[in-house]
C-alpha positions as a Markdown table, in Angstrom:
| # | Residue | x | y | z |
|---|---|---|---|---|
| 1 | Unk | 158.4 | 213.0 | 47.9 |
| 2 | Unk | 156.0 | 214.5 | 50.2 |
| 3 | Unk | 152.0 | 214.8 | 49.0 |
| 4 | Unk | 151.1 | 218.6 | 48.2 |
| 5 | Unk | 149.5 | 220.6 | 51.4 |
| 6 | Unk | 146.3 | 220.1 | 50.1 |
| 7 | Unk | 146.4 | 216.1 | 49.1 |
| 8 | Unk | 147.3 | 214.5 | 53.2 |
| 9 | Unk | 145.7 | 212.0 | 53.8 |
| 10 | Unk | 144.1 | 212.2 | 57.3 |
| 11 | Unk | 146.9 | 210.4 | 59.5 |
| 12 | Unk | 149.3 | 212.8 | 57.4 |
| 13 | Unk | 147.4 | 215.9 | 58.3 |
| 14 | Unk | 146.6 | 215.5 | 62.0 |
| 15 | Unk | 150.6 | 214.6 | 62.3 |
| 16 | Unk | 151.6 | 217.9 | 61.1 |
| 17 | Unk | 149.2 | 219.4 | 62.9 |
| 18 | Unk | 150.5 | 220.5 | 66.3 |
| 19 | Unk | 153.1 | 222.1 | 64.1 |
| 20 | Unk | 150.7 | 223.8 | 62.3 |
| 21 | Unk | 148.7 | 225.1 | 65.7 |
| 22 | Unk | 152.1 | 226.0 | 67.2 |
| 23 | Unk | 152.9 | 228.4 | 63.9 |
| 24 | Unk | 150.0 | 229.9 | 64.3 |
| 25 | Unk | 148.5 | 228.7 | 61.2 |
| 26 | Unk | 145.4 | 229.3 | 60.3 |
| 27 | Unk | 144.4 | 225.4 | 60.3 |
| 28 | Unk | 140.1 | 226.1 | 59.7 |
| 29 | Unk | 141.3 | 227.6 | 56.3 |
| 30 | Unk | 143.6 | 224.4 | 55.4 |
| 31 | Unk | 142.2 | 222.4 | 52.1 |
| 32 | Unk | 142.5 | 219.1 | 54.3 |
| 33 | Unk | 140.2 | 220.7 | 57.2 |
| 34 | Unk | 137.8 | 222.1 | 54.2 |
| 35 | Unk | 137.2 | 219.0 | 52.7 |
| 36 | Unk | 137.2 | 216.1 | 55.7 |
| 37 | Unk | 134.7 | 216.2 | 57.9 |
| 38 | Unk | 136.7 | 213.7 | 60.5 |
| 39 | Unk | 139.6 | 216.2 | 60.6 |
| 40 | Unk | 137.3 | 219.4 | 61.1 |
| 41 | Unk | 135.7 | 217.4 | 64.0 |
| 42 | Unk | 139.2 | 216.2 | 65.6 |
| 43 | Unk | 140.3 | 219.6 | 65.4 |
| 44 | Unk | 136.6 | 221.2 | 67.2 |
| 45 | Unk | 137.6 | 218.1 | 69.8 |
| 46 | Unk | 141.2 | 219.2 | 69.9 |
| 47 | Unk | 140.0 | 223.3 | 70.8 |
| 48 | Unk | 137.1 | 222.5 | 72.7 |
| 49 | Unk | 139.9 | 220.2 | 75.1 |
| 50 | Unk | 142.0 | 223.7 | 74.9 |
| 51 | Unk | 139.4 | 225.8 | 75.8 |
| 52 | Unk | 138.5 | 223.8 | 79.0 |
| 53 | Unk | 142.6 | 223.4 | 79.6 |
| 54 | Unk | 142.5 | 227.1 | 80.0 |
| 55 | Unk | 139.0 | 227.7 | 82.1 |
| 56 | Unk | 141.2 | 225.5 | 84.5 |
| 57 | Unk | 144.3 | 226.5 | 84.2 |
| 58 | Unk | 144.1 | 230.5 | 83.9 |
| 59 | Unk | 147.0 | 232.2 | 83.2 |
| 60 | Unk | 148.5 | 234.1 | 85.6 |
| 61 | Unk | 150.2 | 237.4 | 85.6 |
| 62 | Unk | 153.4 | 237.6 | 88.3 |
| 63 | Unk | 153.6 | 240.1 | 90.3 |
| 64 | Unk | 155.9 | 243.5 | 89.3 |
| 65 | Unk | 158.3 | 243.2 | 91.2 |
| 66 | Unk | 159.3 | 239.6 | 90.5 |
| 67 | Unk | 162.4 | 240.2 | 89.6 |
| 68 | Unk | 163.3 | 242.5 | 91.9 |
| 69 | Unk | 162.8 | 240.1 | 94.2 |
| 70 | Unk | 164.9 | 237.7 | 92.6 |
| 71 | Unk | 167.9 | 239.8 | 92.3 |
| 72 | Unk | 167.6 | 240.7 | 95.6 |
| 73 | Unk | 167.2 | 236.9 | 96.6 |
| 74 | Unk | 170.3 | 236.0 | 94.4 |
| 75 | Unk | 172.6 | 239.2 | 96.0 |
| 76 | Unk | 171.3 | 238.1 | 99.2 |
| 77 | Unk | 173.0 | 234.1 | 98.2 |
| 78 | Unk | 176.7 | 236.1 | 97.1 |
């Protein structure tokens, strides 16, 4: 039987909670984050690591005519 949402203990909660992030979950308003102040700083830790992840790692948009290019590239290989 599995503890209710609300009732995890800490190793229980921060194992569920990439899955949680990865939903899109709202994991600030979870009961365990509201009530455990180790969790809510492992999770501050866990978006202040994601934050500098993507200062260095920006995304990048490609360029429009991508896949033109690789059609062409992939005609060009027939």
């Amino acid at each position: 039987m599995n503890p209710a949402p609300d009732h995890l203990s800490c190793a229980e909660f921060q194992a569920r909670l990439a899955e949680m992030i990865g939903s899109g979950a709202n994991v600030a308003a979870h009961p365990h984050i509201q009530q455990c102040e180790l969790c809510r700083a492992f999770l501050a830790d866990l978006e202040a690591i994601a934050q500098a992840a993507r200062e260095l790692f920006p995304a990048v948009e490609p360029p429009d005519d991508l896949w033109e290019n690789i059609e062409t590239a992939i005609k060009k290989g027939k």
